[in-house]
N, C-alpha and C positions, 0 to 999 in steps of 0.2 A: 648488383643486388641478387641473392640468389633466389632462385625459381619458389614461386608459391607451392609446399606442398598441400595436395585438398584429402579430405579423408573420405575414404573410398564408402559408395555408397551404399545401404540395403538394397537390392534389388531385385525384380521376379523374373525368374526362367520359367517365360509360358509353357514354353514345351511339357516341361515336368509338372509345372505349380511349386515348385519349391524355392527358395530363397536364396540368394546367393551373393558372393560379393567379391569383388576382384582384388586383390591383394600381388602386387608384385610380377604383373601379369597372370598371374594364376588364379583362378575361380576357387571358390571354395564353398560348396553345397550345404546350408545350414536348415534342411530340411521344410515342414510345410511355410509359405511365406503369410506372413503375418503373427504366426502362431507363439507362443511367449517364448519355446525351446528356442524356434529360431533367433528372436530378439536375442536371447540371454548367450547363446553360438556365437554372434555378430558382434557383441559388445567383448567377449573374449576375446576373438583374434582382432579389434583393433586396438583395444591395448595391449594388448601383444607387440600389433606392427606397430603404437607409438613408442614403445620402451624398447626397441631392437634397435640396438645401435646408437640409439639420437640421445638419448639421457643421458650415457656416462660422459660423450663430447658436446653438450646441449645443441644438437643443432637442429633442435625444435624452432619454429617460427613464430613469431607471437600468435598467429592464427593457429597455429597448431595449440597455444598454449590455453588459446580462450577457447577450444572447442572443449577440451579437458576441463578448466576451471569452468567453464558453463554447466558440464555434465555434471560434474561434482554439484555446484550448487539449486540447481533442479533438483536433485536428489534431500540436499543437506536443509537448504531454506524451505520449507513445508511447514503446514499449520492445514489439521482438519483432512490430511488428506492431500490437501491441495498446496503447490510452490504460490510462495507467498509473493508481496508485491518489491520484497529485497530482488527475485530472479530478475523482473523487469526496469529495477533501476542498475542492474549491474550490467544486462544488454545495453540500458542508455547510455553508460560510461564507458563501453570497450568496440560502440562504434563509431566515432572519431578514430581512435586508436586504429583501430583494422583498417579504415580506409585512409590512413596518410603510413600505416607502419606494419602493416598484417605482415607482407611477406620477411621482413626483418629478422636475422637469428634473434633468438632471445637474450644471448651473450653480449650482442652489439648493442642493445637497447638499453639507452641512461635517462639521466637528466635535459639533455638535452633536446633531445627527444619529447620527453614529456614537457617543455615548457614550447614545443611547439603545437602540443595538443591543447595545451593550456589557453595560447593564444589564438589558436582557431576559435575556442571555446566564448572568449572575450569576447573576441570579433564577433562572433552568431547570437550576441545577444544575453549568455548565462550570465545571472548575478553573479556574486564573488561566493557567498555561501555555496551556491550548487556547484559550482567548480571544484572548492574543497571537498565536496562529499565526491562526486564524480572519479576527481583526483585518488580519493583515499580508497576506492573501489580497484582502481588501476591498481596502485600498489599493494593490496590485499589479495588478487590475482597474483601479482608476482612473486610474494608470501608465501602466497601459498605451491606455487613452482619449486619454490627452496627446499618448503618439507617435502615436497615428496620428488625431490636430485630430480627436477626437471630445469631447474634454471640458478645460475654460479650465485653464490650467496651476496660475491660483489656486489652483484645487479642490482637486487633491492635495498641492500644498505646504500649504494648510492642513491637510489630514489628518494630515502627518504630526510634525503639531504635536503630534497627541494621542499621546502616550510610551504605552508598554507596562506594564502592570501590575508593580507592582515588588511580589517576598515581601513580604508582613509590611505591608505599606501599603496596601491596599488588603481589602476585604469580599468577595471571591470566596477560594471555598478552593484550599487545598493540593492539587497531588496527590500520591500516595504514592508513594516513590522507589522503582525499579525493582531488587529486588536478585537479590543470586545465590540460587540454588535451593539447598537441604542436597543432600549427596551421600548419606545415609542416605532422601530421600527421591525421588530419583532412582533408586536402586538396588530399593527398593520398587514401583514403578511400572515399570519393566523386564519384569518377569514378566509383564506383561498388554497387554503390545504386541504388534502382530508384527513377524516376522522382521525386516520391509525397514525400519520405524517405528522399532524399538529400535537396529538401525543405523545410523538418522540421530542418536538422541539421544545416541549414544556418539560419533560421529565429529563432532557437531558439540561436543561436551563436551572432546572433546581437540582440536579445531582452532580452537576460538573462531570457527568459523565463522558469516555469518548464516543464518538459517530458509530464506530464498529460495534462496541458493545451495547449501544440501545439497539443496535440492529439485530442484535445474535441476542437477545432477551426472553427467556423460555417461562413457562409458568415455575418447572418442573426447578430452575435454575435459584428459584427466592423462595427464601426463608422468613419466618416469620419470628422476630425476639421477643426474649420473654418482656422487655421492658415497652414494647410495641413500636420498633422499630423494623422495617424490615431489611433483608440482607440479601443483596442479589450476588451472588459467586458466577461471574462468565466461565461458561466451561473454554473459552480461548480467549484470549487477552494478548497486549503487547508484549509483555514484559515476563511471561510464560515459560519462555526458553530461559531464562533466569534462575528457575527454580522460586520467584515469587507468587504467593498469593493474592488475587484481588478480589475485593470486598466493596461494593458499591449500596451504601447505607440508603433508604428511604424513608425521607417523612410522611408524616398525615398529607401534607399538599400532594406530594407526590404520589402516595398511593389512592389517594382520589382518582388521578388521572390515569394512572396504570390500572386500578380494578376492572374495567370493561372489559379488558381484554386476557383476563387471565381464564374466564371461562374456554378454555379448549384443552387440549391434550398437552399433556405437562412439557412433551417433548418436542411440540408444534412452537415456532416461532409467533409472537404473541403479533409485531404487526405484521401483517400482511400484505405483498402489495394485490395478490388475487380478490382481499377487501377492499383495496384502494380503488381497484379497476371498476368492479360492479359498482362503487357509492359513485365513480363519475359513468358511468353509463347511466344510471339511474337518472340521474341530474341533468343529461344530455336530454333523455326523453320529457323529464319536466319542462324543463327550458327548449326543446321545440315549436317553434311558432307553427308550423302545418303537420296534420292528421297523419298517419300513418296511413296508406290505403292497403286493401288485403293484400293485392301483388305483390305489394314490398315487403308486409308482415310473411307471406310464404317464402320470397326470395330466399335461397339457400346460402349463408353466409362462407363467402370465401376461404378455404382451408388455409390458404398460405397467407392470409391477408394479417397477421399479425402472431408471434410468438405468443405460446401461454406465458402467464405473468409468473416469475421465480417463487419459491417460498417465503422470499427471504428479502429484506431489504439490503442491499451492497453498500458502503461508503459514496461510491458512486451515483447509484441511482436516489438515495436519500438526497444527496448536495442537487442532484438535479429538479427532482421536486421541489426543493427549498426555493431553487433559484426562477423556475417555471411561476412557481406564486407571488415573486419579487416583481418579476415583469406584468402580472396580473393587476397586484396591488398598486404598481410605480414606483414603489421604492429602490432604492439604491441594492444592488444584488447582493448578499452574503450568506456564508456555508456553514455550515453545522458545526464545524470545527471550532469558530469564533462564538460558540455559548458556551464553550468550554473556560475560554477566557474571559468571560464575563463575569461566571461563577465563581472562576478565582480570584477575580480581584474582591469581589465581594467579601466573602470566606479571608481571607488576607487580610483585609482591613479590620473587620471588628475581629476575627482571633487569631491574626497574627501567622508568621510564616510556616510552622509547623504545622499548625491547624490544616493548612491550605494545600500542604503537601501529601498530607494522611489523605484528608479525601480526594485529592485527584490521585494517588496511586505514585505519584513519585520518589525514584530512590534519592535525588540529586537536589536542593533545596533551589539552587541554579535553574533547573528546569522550570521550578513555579516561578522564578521572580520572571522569567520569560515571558510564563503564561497570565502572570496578574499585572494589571496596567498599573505604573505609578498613581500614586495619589497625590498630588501635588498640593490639592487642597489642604490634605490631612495634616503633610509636610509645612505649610503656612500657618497653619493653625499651633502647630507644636512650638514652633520659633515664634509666635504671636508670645505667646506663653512665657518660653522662657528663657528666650532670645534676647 
Protein backbone atom coordinates (compact mmCIF):
# COMPACT_ATOMS: atom_id res chain seq x y z
CA UNK A 1 0.00 0.00 0.00
CA UNK A 2 1.50 3.18 -0.80
CA UNK A 3 2.66 5.71 1.71
CA UNK A 4 -0.02 8.26 3.13
CA UNK A 5 0.50 11.59 1.50
CA UNK A 6 -0.57 14.54 4.28
CA UNK A 7 -0.92 18.02 3.03
CA UNK A 8 1.55 20.26 4.27
CA UNK A 9 0.59 22.40 6.83
CA UNK A 10 -0.01 26.54 7.58
CA UNK A 11 2.56 27.36 9.74
CA UNK A 12 4.46 30.30 11.80
CA UNK A 13 8.09 31.31 11.39
CA UNK A 14 8.53 33.07 14.91
CA UNK A 15 11.58 34.42 14.03
CA UNK A 16 9.93 36.62 11.17
CA UNK A 17 6.13 36.40 12.24
CA UNK A 18 5.21 35.41 9.01
CA UNK A 19 3.67 32.29 7.56
CA UNK A 20 5.01 29.73 5.92
CA UNK A 21 4.61 26.31 4.63
CA UNK A 22 6.93 23.40 3.43
CA UNK A 23 6.18 22.15 0.07
CA UNK A 24 8.71 19.54 -1.34
CA UNK A 25 11.21 20.27 1.20
CA UNK A 26 11.34 23.79 0.39
CA UNK A 27 9.61 26.62 2.54
CA UNK A 28 7.78 28.90 0.99
CA UNK A 29 7.11 32.48 2.90
CA UNK A 30 3.25 33.60 2.50
CA UNK A 31 3.74 36.69 4.39
CA UNK A 32 2.17 38.17 7.92
CA UNK A 33 0.73 34.66 9.58
CA UNK A 34 -2.69 34.61 10.07
CA UNK A 35 -3.39 37.49 7.75
CA UNK A 36 -6.16 36.66 4.76
CA UNK A 37 -3.12 37.47 1.99
CA UNK A 38 -1.29 34.72 3.59
CA UNK A 39 -4.51 32.29 3.71
CA UNK A 40 -5.36 33.07 0.01
CA UNK A 41 -0.88 32.49 -0.69
CA UNK A 42 -1.39 29.05 1.13
CA UNK A 43 -4.48 27.82 -0.44
CA UNK A 44 -2.63 28.72 -4.05
CA UNK A 45 0.41 26.68 -3.82
CA UNK A 46 -1.52 23.64 -2.35
CA UNK A 47 -3.45 23.28 -5.13
CA UNK A 48 -0.89 23.81 -7.04
CA UNK A 49 1.15 20.95 -5.23
CA UNK A 50 -2.18 18.69 -5.44
CA UNK A 51 -2.58 19.07 -9.35
CA UNK A 52 1.43 18.70 -10.17
CA UNK A 53 1.69 15.61 -11.43
CA UNK A 54 -1.02 13.42 -9.38
CA UNK A 55 -4.24 14.37 -11.67
CA UNK A 56 -3.22 13.44 -15.01
CA UNK A 57 -1.99 9.65 -13.42
CA UNK A 58 -4.43 9.90 -10.43
CA UNK A 59 -2.17 9.03 -7.91
CA UNK A 60 -4.06 11.07 -5.51
CA UNK A 61 -5.00 9.04 -2.29
CA UNK A 62 -8.59 8.94 -1.20
CA UNK A 63 -7.29 11.29 1.79
CA UNK A 64 -5.88 13.43 -0.61
CA UNK A 65 -9.15 13.33 -2.28
CA UNK A 66 -11.46 14.10 0.79
CA UNK A 67 -9.29 16.89 1.87
CA UNK A 68 -10.28 18.61 -1.62
CA UNK A 69 -13.80 17.55 -1.65
CA UNK A 70 -13.99 18.74 1.99
CA UNK A 71 -12.64 22.13 1.05
CA UNK A 72 -14.94 22.42 -1.85
CA UNK A 73 -17.91 21.68 0.11
CA UNK A 74 -17.15 24.08 3.23
CA UNK A 75 -17.07 26.61 0.68
CA UNK A 76 -20.15 25.18 -1.60
CA UNK A 77 -22.83 23.97 1.34
CA UNK A 78 -23.40 27.43 3.10
CA UNK A 79 -26.64 29.11 4.11
CA UNK A 80 -26.56 32.78 6.08
CA UNK A 81 -23.08 32.86 5.91
CA UNK A 82 -22.50 29.78 7.62
CA UNK A 83 -21.52 25.78 6.24
CA UNK A 84 -24.66 24.21 6.72
CA UNK A 85 -25.25 20.85 8.65
CA UNK A 86 -24.74 18.74 4.72
CA UNK A 87 -20.54 19.75 5.86
CA UNK A 88 -21.10 17.69 9.05
CA UNK A 89 -22.85 14.79 7.66
CA UNK A 90 -20.40 14.42 4.85
CA UNK A 91 -17.35 14.42 7.54
CA UNK A 92 -19.76 11.47 9.20
CA UNK A 93 -19.58 9.46 5.92
CA UNK A 94 -15.83 9.83 4.74
CA UNK A 95 -14.68 8.70 8.34
CA UNK A 96 -15.07 5.10 8.23
CA UNK A 97 -13.81 5.54 4.72
CA UNK A 98 -10.24 7.20 5.76
CA UNK A 99 -9.72 5.01 8.63
CA UNK A 100 -10.04 1.46 6.68
CA UNK A 101 -8.88 3.19 2.96
CA UNK A 102 -7.34 6.92 3.28
CA UNK A 103 -4.05 5.85 2.19
CA UNK A 104 -5.49 3.87 -0.95
CA UNK A 105 -4.79 5.50 -4.71
CA UNK A 106 -7.95 6.65 -5.72
CA UNK A 107 -7.67 4.42 -9.05
CA UNK A 108 -7.51 1.21 -6.82
CA UNK A 109 -10.73 2.01 -5.01
CA UNK A 110 -14.32 0.05 -6.13
CA UNK A 111 -16.84 -1.63 -4.99
CA UNK A 112 -15.43 -3.71 -2.93
CA UNK A 113 -14.09 -1.64 -0.99
CA UNK A 114 -17.06 0.27 -0.43
CA UNK A 115 -19.11 -2.80 0.74
CA UNK A 116 -16.52 -3.29 3.25
CA UNK A 117 -17.42 0.25 4.60
CA UNK A 118 -20.81 -0.64 4.29
CA UNK A 119 -20.29 -3.65 6.60
CA UNK A 120 -18.32 -1.97 9.14
CA UNK A 121 -21.23 0.53 9.08
CA UNK A 122 -23.91 -2.62 9.83
CA UNK A 123 -21.83 -3.87 12.34
CA UNK A 124 -21.54 -0.24 14.57
CA UNK A 125 -25.04 -0.20 14.55
CA UNK A 126 -26.40 2.36 11.44
CA UNK A 127 -29.83 1.63 10.23
CA UNK A 128 -30.13 0.73 6.52
CA UNK A 129 -31.53 4.30 5.49
CA UNK A 130 -28.33 6.10 7.15
CA UNK A 131 -26.01 3.84 5.36
CA UNK A 132 -27.70 4.86 1.95
CA UNK A 133 -27.41 8.49 2.51
CA UNK A 134 -23.78 7.98 4.06
CA UNK A 135 -23.17 5.61 0.97
CA UNK A 136 -24.49 8.19 -1.53
CA UNK A 137 -22.13 11.07 0.20
CA UNK A 138 -19.09 8.67 -0.68
CA UNK A 139 -19.96 8.32 -4.12
CA UNK A 140 -20.86 12.13 -4.62
CA UNK A 141 -17.09 12.75 -3.39
CA UNK A 142 -15.96 10.48 -6.03
CA UNK A 143 -18.36 12.43 -8.64
CA UNK A 144 -17.13 14.99 -7.89
CA UNK A 145 -13.12 13.72 -8.38
CA UNK A 146 -14.34 12.82 -12.04
CA UNK A 147 -15.29 16.60 -12.85
CA UNK A 148 -12.63 17.91 -11.95
CA UNK A 149 -9.77 14.74 -13.63
CA UNK A 150 -8.95 13.96 -10.13
CA UNK A 151 -10.26 10.36 -10.26
CA UNK A 152 -10.66 7.79 -13.73
CA UNK A 153 -14.32 8.10 -14.54
CA UNK A 154 -14.25 4.08 -14.17
CA UNK A 155 -14.08 4.50 -10.52
CA UNK A 156 -17.31 6.01 -9.91
CA UNK A 157 -19.35 4.27 -12.59
CA UNK A 158 -18.31 1.23 -10.70
CA UNK A 159 -19.51 2.53 -7.44
CA UNK A 160 -22.46 3.11 -8.43
CA UNK A 161 -22.92 -0.30 -9.37
CA UNK A 162 -23.34 -0.97 -5.78
CA UNK A 163 -27.44 -0.32 -5.30
CA UNK A 164 -28.73 0.92 -1.96
CA UNK A 165 -29.84 -1.33 0.70
CA UNK A 166 -33.35 -2.35 -0.10
CA UNK A 167 -36.08 -3.17 3.43
CA UNK A 168 -36.28 -6.50 4.25
CA UNK A 169 -33.14 -7.71 2.04
CA UNK A 170 -30.76 -6.93 3.58
CA UNK A 171 -29.07 -7.51 7.71
CA UNK A 172 -28.82 -3.83 8.83
CA UNK A 173 -31.80 -2.63 10.79
CA UNK A 174 -34.90 -0.78 10.49
CA UNK A 175 -35.28 2.62 11.64
CA UNK A 176 -38.27 3.62 13.52
CA UNK A 177 -40.69 5.59 11.56
CA UNK A 178 -41.00 9.20 12.53
CA UNK A 179 -44.67 9.80 13.90
CA UNK A 180 -46.84 12.26 15.07
CA UNK A 181 -46.82 13.33 18.81
CA UNK A 182 -50.22 12.63 20.97
CA UNK A 183 -51.80 15.97 21.57
CA UNK A 184 -52.62 14.92 25.28
CA UNK A 185 -48.93 14.59 25.43
CA UNK A 186 -48.01 17.85 24.01
CA UNK A 187 -50.53 19.60 26.17
CA UNK A 188 -48.76 17.96 29.22
CA UNK A 189 -45.39 19.33 28.37
CA UNK A 190 -46.76 23.03 27.79
CA UNK A 191 -46.72 23.87 31.39
CA UNK A 192 -42.91 23.56 31.75
CA UNK A 193 -41.77 25.65 28.94
CA UNK A 194 -41.43 28.94 28.71
CA UNK A 195 -43.22 31.80 27.34
CA UNK A 196 -41.21 32.08 23.92
CA UNK A 197 -40.56 27.81 23.71
CA UNK A 198 -44.31 26.94 24.27
CA UNK A 199 -44.98 29.60 21.46
CA UNK A 200 -43.05 27.98 18.92
CA UNK A 201 -44.54 24.55 19.86
CA UNK A 202 -48.05 25.91 19.39
CA UNK A 203 -47.46 27.84 16.23
CA UNK A 204 -45.50 25.28 14.75
CA UNK A 205 -48.33 22.59 15.69
CA UNK A 206 -50.92 24.75 13.71
CA UNK A 207 -48.59 25.88 10.93
CA UNK A 208 -46.92 22.62 10.13
CA UNK A 209 -44.22 24.55 10.08
CA UNK A 210 -40.28 23.23 10.22
CA UNK A 211 -38.05 23.51 13.63
CA UNK A 212 -35.69 25.84 11.64
CA UNK A 213 -37.97 28.19 10.43
CA UNK A 214 -40.09 29.08 13.64
CA UNK A 215 -36.73 29.64 14.93
CA UNK A 216 -35.45 32.15 12.31
CA UNK A 217 -39.05 34.02 12.55
CA UNK A 218 -38.52 37.83 12.44
CA UNK A 219 -41.34 40.44 12.84
CA UNK A 220 -39.83 42.19 9.77
CA UNK A 221 -40.27 38.47 7.81
CA UNK A 222 -44.63 38.59 7.96
CA UNK A 223 -46.87 39.99 6.07
CA UNK A 224 -50.19 40.77 6.69
CA UNK A 225 -53.07 39.69 3.60
CA UNK A 226 -55.49 41.59 2.59
CA UNK A 227 -58.05 38.70 3.24
CA UNK A 228 -56.49 38.51 6.91
CA UNK A 229 -54.41 36.09 6.65
CA UNK A 230 -50.99 36.42 7.52
CA UNK A 231 -47.76 35.38 5.44
CA UNK A 232 -44.52 34.58 7.02
CA UNK A 233 -41.54 34.34 3.87
CA UNK A 234 -38.34 32.74 5.94
CA UNK A 235 -35.52 34.78 4.52
CA UNK A 236 -33.62 31.02 4.67
CA UNK A 237 -35.36 27.86 4.38
CA UNK A 238 -34.56 24.11 3.11
CA UNK A 239 -35.40 24.13 -0.19
CA UNK A 240 -33.71 27.72 -0.88
CA UNK A 241 -30.85 26.53 -3.03
CA UNK A 242 -33.74 25.36 -5.35
CA UNK A 243 -34.53 28.47 -6.40
CA UNK A 244 -38.00 27.81 -4.42
CA UNK A 245 -40.17 30.01 -2.64
CA UNK A 246 -41.55 29.55 0.87
CA UNK A 247 -44.67 30.96 2.29
CA UNK A 248 -45.80 29.80 5.77
CA UNK A 249 -49.71 30.96 6.08
CA UNK A 250 -51.20 31.95 9.55
CA UNK A 251 -54.45 31.92 11.17
CA UNK A 252 -56.41 33.71 13.82
CA UNK A 253 -55.15 30.77 16.30
CA UNK A 254 -52.07 31.30 15.37
CA UNK A 255 -51.61 34.76 15.23
CA UNK A 256 -52.90 34.91 18.75
CA UNK A 257 -50.01 33.15 19.88
CA UNK A 258 -47.35 34.89 17.65
CA UNK A 259 -48.64 38.56 18.51
CA UNK A 260 -46.59 38.99 21.91
CA UNK A 261 -43.79 38.72 20.44
CA UNK A 262 -43.84 40.77 17.37
CA UNK A 263 -43.32 43.91 19.37
CA UNK A 264 -39.47 44.35 18.77
CA UNK A 265 -37.28 45.20 15.93
CA UNK A 266 -38.42 43.84 12.68
CA UNK A 267 -35.14 42.35 12.19
CA UNK A 268 -34.63 40.79 15.86
CA UNK A 269 -35.63 37.21 16.12
CA UNK A 270 -39.08 37.14 17.62
CA UNK A 271 -38.12 34.24 20.21
CA UNK A 272 -35.48 34.60 22.25
CA UNK A 273 -33.66 32.39 24.25
CA UNK A 274 -32.11 35.75 26.33
CA UNK A 275 -36.22 35.89 27.20
CA UNK A 276 -36.14 32.40 28.09
CA UNK A 277 -33.13 32.74 30.38
CA UNK A 278 -34.56 35.83 32.60
CA UNK A 279 -38.51 34.23 32.67
CA UNK A 280 -36.45 31.06 34.44
CA UNK A 281 -34.18 33.13 36.57
CA UNK A 282 -37.15 34.97 37.66
CA UNK A 283 -38.97 31.83 38.63
CA UNK A 284 -35.78 30.41 40.28
CA UNK A 285 -36.10 33.49 42.76
CA UNK A 286 -39.94 32.89 43.31
CA UNK A 287 -39.59 29.31 43.92
CA UNK A 288 -36.57 29.76 46.52
CA UNK A 289 -37.38 28.50 49.74
CA UNK A 290 -34.56 30.77 51.76
CA UNK A 291 -33.81 34.73 51.80
CA UNK A 292 -31.22 35.99 49.89
CA UNK A 293 -28.95 37.48 52.54
CA UNK A 294 -26.97 40.90 51.54
CA UNK A 295 -23.39 38.97 51.20
CA UNK A 296 -24.83 36.78 48.52
CA UNK A 297 -27.12 39.75 46.84
CA UNK A 298 -23.33 41.63 46.64
CA UNK A 299 -21.44 38.50 45.66
CA UNK A 300 -20.07 39.42 42.30
CA UNK A 301 -21.38 36.81 39.78
CA UNK A 302 -18.71 34.69 38.05
CA UNK A 303 -17.58 35.85 34.42
CA UNK A 304 -16.90 32.38 33.08
CA UNK A 305 -19.64 30.84 34.98
CA UNK A 306 -21.99 30.45 31.92
CA UNK A 307 -22.08 31.62 28.03
CA UNK A 308 -24.39 34.66 27.19
CA UNK A 309 -27.63 33.20 25.67
CA UNK A 310 -27.61 33.25 21.51
CA UNK A 311 -30.08 35.49 19.65
CA UNK A 312 -31.48 32.96 18.38
CA UNK A 313 -33.07 29.57 18.93
CA UNK A 314 -30.92 26.61 17.00
CA UNK A 315 -32.84 23.25 15.97
CA UNK A 316 -30.83 22.00 18.50
CA UNK A 317 -31.39 23.92 21.40
CA UNK A 318 -35.21 24.20 20.76
CA UNK A 319 -35.41 19.96 20.65
CA UNK A 320 -33.49 20.42 23.82
CA UNK A 321 -35.86 22.49 25.75
CA UNK A 322 -38.76 20.42 24.39
CA UNK A 323 -37.07 17.39 25.70
CA UNK A 324 -35.89 19.21 29.24
CA UNK A 325 -39.92 19.81 29.79
CA UNK A 326 -40.66 16.04 28.74
CA UNK A 327 -38.62 14.90 31.64
CA UNK A 328 -40.21 17.72 33.97
CA UNK A 329 -43.63 16.81 32.96
CA UNK A 330 -43.05 12.60 32.81
CA UNK A 331 -43.91 12.22 29.66
CA UNK A 332 -42.60 10.19 27.08
CA UNK A 333 -39.62 12.52 25.39
CA UNK A 334 -40.50 13.96 21.70
CA UNK A 335 -38.88 16.76 19.33
CA UNK A 336 -40.24 19.38 17.51
CA UNK A 337 -39.81 17.79 14.36
CA UNK A 338 -42.82 15.33 15.11
CA UNK A 339 -45.52 18.51 15.22
CA UNK A 340 -44.80 18.71 11.91
CA UNK A 341 -46.23 15.35 11.21
CA UNK A 342 -48.94 15.71 13.23
CA UNK A 343 -50.15 18.76 11.13
CA UNK A 344 -49.81 16.79 8.18
CA UNK A 345 -51.75 14.07 8.86
CA UNK A 346 -54.34 16.32 10.00
CA UNK A 347 -54.36 18.75 6.82
CA UNK A 348 -54.20 15.19 4.71
CA UNK A 349 -57.11 13.86 5.95
CA UNK A 350 -59.95 16.50 5.59
CA UNK A 351 -58.13 18.20 2.39
CA UNK A 352 -56.57 15.69 0.84
CA UNK A 353 -52.81 15.13 -0.48
CA UNK A 354 -52.27 18.26 -2.29
CA UNK A 355 -53.54 20.37 0.28
CA UNK A 356 -51.03 18.91 2.71
CA UNK A 357 -48.17 19.42 0.41
CA UNK A 358 -48.68 23.29 -0.42
CA UNK A 359 -48.67 23.84 3.18
CA UNK A 360 -45.83 21.94 4.34
CA UNK A 361 -43.54 23.42 1.37
CA UNK A 362 -43.20 20.08 -0.53
CA UNK A 363 -42.01 19.60 -4.05
CA UNK A 364 -42.51 15.71 -4.01
CA UNK A 365 -46.18 14.49 -2.95
CA UNK A 366 -43.87 11.26 -1.68
CA UNK A 367 -42.43 13.35 0.92
CA UNK A 368 -45.93 14.20 2.78
CA UNK A 369 -47.29 10.69 2.44
CA UNK A 370 -44.01 10.16 4.79
CA UNK A 371 -44.79 12.99 6.77
CA UNK A 372 -48.71 12.30 7.26
CA UNK A 373 -49.51 9.05 9.45
CA UNK A 374 -52.01 6.71 7.59
CA UNK A 375 -55.47 6.77 8.56
CA UNK A 376 -56.62 3.60 8.95
CA UNK A 377 -59.57 4.58 10.50
CA UNK A 378 -60.57 6.79 7.53
CA UNK A 379 -59.46 3.76 5.27
CA UNK A 380 -62.30 1.50 7.40
CA UNK A 381 -64.85 3.66 7.17
CA UNK A 382 -64.67 4.10 3.25
CA UNK A 383 -64.81 0.20 2.70
CA UNK A 384 -67.57 0.14 5.58
CA UNK A 385 -69.31 2.21 2.76
CA UNK A 386 -68.69 0.86 -0.14
CA UNK A 387 -66.98 -2.29 0.25
Amino acid sequence: MPNRKRKPSYLLHRPTDQARVRIGGRDHYLGKYGSPESRERYDDLIAEWFAKGDVSNYRLTVDDLAILFLERAESYYRKDGEPTSEVYSIRLALRPLLAMFGPTRVRDFGPRKLKVVRQFLIDAGHCRTNFNRLADRIKRMFRWGVENEHVPAAVHTALTAVAGLRAGRSEARESEPVTPVEEGTVSDTLPHLTQAVAAMVRLQLLTGARPGEVCAMRPGDITLQTDGVWCYRPASHKTQHRGRERRIYIGSEGQAVLRPFLNRDPEAFCFSPAESEAERNAQRKLDRQTPITPSQAQRKPKSNRKRPPKARYTKDSYRRAVVRACQKAGVPSWSPNRLRHSRATIIRERYGIEAAQTVLGHTDPKTTQIYAERDFMLAARIMKEIG
